[in-house]
N, C-alpha and C positions, 0 to 999 in steps of 0.2 A: 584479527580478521573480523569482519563485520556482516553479521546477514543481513539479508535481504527484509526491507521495511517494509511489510505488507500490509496496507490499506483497509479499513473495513469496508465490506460488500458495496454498501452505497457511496463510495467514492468509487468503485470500478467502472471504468470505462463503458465496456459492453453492458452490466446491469443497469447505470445510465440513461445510455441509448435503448434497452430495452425499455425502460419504465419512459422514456419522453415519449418514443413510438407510440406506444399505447395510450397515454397520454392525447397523443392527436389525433389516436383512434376513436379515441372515445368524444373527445371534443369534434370533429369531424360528423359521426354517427349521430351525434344526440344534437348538433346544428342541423343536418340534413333533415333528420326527422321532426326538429322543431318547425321547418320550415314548410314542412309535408303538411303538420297539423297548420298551421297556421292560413296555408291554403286552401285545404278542405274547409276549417272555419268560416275562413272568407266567403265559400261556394254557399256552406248552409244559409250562413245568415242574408245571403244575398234571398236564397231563394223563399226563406220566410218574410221579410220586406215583401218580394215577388206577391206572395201572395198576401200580405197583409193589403198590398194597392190593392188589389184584384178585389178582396173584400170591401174593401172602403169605396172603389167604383163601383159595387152591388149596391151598396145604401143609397150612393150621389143618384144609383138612374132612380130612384122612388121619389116623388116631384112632390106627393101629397104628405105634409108633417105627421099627419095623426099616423097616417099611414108606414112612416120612418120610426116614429116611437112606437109604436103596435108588432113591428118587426124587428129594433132594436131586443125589446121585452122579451120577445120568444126565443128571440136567439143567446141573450144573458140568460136566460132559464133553461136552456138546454145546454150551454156550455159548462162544461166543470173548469174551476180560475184553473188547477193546475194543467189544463192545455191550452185555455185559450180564456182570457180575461177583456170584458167589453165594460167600458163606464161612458154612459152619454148624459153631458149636462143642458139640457137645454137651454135658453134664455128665460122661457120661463114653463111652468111644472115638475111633476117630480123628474128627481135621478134616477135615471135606469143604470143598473150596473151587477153584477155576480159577484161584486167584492165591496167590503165595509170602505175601502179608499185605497186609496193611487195615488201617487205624487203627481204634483205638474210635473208640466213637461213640454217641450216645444218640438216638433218633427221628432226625429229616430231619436231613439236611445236604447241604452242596454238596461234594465233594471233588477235589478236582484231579488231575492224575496225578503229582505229585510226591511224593505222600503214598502212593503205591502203591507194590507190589514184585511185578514178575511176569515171566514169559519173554517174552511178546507183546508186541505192541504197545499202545497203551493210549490211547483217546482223554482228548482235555486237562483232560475235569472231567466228572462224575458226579453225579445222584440219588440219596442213596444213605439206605435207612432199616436200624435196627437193633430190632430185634422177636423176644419170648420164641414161639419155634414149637416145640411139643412139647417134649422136654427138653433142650432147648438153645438157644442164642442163635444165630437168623439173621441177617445182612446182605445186603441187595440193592440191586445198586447197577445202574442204568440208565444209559446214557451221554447225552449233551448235545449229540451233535456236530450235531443239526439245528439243535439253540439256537445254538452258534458260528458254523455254516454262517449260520444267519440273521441274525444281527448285521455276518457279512461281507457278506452281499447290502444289508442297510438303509446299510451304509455306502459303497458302490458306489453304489447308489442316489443317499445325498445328492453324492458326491463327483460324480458324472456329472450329474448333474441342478440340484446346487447352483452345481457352478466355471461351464459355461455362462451359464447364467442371470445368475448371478454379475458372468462378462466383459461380456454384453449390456449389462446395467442399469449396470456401471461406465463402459463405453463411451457408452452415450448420455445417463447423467448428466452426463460429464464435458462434451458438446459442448451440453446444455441449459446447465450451470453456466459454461461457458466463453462464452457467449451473455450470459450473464446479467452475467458477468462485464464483460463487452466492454461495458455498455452502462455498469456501473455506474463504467467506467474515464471513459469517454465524459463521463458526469455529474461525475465528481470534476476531470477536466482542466477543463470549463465553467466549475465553480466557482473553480478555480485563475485559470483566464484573467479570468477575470472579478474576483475580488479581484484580480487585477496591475494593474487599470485596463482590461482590451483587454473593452469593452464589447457590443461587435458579438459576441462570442463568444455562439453557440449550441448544443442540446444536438441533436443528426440523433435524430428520434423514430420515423423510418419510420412505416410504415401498422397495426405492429402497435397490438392494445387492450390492453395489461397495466398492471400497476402501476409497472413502469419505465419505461413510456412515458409514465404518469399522471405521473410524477415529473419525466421528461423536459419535458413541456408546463408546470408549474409552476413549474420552472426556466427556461423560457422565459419564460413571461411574468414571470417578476420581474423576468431578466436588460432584457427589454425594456421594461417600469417602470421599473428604475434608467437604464437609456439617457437614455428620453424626459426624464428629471428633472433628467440631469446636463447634456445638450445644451440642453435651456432655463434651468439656471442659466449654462452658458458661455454662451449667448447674448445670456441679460439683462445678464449683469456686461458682456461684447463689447459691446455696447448703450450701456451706460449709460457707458462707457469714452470711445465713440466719441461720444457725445451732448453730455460734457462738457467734451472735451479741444478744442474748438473754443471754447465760452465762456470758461474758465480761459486759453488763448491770448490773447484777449483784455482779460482782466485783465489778465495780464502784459504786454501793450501799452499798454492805459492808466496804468498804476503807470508803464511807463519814461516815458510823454507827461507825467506828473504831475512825474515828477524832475527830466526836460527842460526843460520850459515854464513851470514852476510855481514862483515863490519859496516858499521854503521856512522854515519858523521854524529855529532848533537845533535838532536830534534827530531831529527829522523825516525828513532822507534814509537816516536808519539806519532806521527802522522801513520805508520806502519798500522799502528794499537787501533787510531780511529777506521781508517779502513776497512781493520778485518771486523770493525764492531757493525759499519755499516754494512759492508757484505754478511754477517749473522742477521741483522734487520732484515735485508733481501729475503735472505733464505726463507726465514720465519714468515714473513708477506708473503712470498710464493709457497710454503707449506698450508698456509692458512687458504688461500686462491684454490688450491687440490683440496683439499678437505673441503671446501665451501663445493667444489664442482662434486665431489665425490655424493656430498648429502643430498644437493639439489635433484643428481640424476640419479638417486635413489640403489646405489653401489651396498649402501649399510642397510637398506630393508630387511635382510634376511636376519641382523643383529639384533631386531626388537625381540627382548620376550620379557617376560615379567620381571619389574628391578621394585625393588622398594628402597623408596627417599629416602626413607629416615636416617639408615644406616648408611647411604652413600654421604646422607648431607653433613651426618656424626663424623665421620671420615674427615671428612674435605676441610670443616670446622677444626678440627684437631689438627691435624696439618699446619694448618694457616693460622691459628690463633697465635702462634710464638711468634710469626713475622707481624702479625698487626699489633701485637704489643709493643714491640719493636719501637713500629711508628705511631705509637701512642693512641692506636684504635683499640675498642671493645669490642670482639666477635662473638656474637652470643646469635644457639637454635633455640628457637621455642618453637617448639610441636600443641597445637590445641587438639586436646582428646588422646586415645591411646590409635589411634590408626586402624587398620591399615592405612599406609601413603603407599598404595601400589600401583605404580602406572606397570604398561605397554612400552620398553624402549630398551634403547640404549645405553647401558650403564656408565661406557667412559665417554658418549657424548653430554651424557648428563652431569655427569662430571666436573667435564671440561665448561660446561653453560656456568655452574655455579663458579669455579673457578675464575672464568673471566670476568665474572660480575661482582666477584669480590676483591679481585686485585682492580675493577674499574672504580669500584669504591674506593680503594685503598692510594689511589693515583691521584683522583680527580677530588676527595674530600681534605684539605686542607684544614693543619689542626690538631688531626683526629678526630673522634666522636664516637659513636656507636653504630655498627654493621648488625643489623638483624636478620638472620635468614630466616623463615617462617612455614612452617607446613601447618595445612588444615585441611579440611574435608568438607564437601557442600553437596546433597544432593549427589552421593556417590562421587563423584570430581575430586580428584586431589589438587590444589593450590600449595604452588611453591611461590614463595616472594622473598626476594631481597632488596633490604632499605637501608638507607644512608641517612647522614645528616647534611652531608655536602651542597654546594650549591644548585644541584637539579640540572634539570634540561630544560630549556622554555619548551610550553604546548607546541608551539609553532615547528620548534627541530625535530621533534619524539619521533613524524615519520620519516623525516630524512637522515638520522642518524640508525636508521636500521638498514640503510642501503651500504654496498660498498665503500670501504675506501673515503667514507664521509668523514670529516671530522671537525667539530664547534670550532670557533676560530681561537677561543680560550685553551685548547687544548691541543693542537699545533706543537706550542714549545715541551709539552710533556711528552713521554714513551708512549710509542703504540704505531700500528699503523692502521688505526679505519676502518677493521675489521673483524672487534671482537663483537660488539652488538647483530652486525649481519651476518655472524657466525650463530647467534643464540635465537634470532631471528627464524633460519635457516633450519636451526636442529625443533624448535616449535613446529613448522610446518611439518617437517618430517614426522612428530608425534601429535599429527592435531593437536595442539596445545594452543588455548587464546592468549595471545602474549598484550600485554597493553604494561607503557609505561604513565608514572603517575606521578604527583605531585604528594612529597612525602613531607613537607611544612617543618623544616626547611629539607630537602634534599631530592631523591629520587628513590620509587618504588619500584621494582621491575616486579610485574605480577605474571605468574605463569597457571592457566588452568586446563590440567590435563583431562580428559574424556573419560567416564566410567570403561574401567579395564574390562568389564566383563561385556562392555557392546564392543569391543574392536576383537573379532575373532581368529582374523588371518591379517598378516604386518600388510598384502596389499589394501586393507581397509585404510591403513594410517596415509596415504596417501591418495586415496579417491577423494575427489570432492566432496564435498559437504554441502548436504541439503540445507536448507536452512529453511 
């Protein structure tokens, strides 16, 4: 049976959609607000132009030259450059100006203070227009530092107003999406449990109304659809098992009465012989049909209590070792480590597991070879395996030969009916046990790993779902 493959956090859905959200929260915020400064800018600088004309039409109304440079002079010696920088060249005498130089320049510009050369200090960028004033070329340049100053408050602003807000909305996105999460886990393990066979699995909807809970409810009642569908076909097949395995008994009493009492022509007691062997086949299908109905709806629960492998597997081994010599097998245990091998179960379903997996060996490996049955211990788990040398199972059949009644097309003309693997199948589930068949180079491993004995406390745990 297989858990549920669960994703790391940034692949989940809702912490996704949390993180894009915010994501456009923040691109959103910090567009808006670039657009705010950018506005504002626009307004200042319009309004230092404003008055840069305004100045510059102060100079134009003074009509007398000397009179232009006499007031140019006063007003570069009362200006400090870092507010406000004036250079006027005339055509001809000296430069009036508050600053060592100034670059050309033609109408508006923005100028920085790296492009200056003066004794003061000098703010970081300037207004600055270049305009024919009486006979000679003035420059006036206005400083910027309210426009800097306000690009640092707008950015104070988003930074104090953004990061908060920001931690808020990440913080209880995360625990909405971690919510979300949690349920979406919730639903994916259902569905898990539910394809492994463990039916009774349902999805905890709680009292909320959302569309994970809508999901939840629809996942219930499938889950509880397929229930009801699969427990009344076990039941009819349980049924119809039980209904007939008492008539066909019967046959086969009559058939031995017919051999017994009954002269016979030639040939006759051979067709008698086949009969009553298929009627034993029947029987045996329909006892195995009851035992499979008995395990599924959990009849033997009350049977689990503490069994240890070793000595059942010692058993079973001795037993069967004279018949596999026989047919020219080697049946050999090897145990790694001194044990315990103590599961939670059943002792003569466990039994009967090994049993069919080693006459399945015994059937289907042509030859002979070597049958190993194997106990070990992992992380408290005991592992039972039995391995062949025979020709295996392709990947492709492994899960369909653990359904009923299935059978390779190779194995048709051999003994059996179909339903010793969904017999061991069957008795795993009942002991939480992970059953996986495998690839034993050449042959087949049947691997069984049962659950530390000391977390299953009461036999209904062997049969609840399993979280994964």
């Amino acid at each position: 049976m297989r858990s549920a493959r669960r994703l790391p956090a940034i692949y989940s859905t809702p912490l996704r959609l949390t993180a894009i959200l915010l994501a456009i929260f923040v691109v959103a915020a910090s567009v808006a607000f670039s657009v705010a400064y950018l506005v504002v800018r626009s307004g200042f600088d319009a309004a230092l132009r404003q008055d840069i004309d305004q100045t510059v039409a102060t100079y134009r109304a003074i009509d007398n030259q000397d009179d232009l440079v006499e007031r140019l002079s006063e007003d570069a010696a009362a200006s400090h450059p870092e507010v406000r920088i004036l250079q006027y060249l005339p055509d001809s005498g000296p430069r009036v100006s508050n600053i060592d130089r100034f670059p050309p320049l033609s109408g508006y510009a923005i100028v920085s203070e790296h492009e200056i050369t003066a004794p003061d200090d000098l703010a970081e960028s300037y207004v600055a227009r270049s305009v024919r004033v009486g006979r000679g070329q003035l420059i006036i340049a206005q400083t910027r530092e309210r426009v800097i100053e306000m690009g640092e408050v707008f950015l104070m602003i988003l930074l104090m107003g953004l990061l908060p807000t920001l931690g808020i909305a990440a913080g209880a996105g995360y625990l909405v999406a971690r919510r979300a999460r949690a349920k979406l886990d919730a639903i994916q393990t259902t569905l898990s449990d539910l394809s492994a066979g463990h039916l009774a699995a349902r999805v905890e909807t709680g009292s909320n109304d959302n569309d994970l809970s809508g999901i939840g409810h629809a996942v219930n009642s499938m889950a509880a659809a397929q229930e009801a569908l699969v427990m009344s076909m076990r039941q009819i097949s349980g049924d119809i098992a039980h209904d007939l395995k008492t008539p066909i008994q019967r046959v086969a009493v009559i058939l031995d009465q017919i051999r017994q009492k009954t002269e016979l022509s030639a040939g006759q007691p051979e067709l008698v012989d086949r009969a009553l062997a298929e009627t034993d086949r029947i029987v045996t299908t329909f006892q195995a049909l009851l035992q499979l109905a008995q395990i599924e709806g959990g009849a033997v629960r009350d049977r689990l209590v503490a069994t240890e492998l070793r000595s059942l597997a010692e058993g079973i081994v001795d037993f069967l070792g004279p018949d596999a010599e026989d047919l020219g097998f080697r049946l050999d245990l090897v145990a790694e480590g001194p044990g315990p091998f103590s599961v939670v179960g059943d002792g003569q379903l466990l039994g009967q597991v090994l049993v069919n997996l080693i006459e399945n060996a015994l059937r289907h490996a042509p030859g002979g070879g070597t049958i190993l049955v194997g106990l070990a211990t992992e992380a408290g788990r005991v592992i039972l395996t039995v391995a062949d040398s025979g020709p295996g199972i392709p990947e492709t059949e492994r899960a369909n030969v653990l359904r009923r009644l299935y059978r390779l097309e190779r194995s048709r003309t051999t003994d059996g009916n179909g339903l010793g693997l969904a017999l061991v199948a069957a008795v795993c589930d009942l002991h939480v046990a992970h059953l996986t068949l495998e690839d034993n180079a050449p042959g087949l491993r049947v691997r069984m790993v049962f659950p530390k004995a000391a977390n299953l406390r009461s036999p209904a745990q062997l049969n609840a779902p399993k979280n994964h």
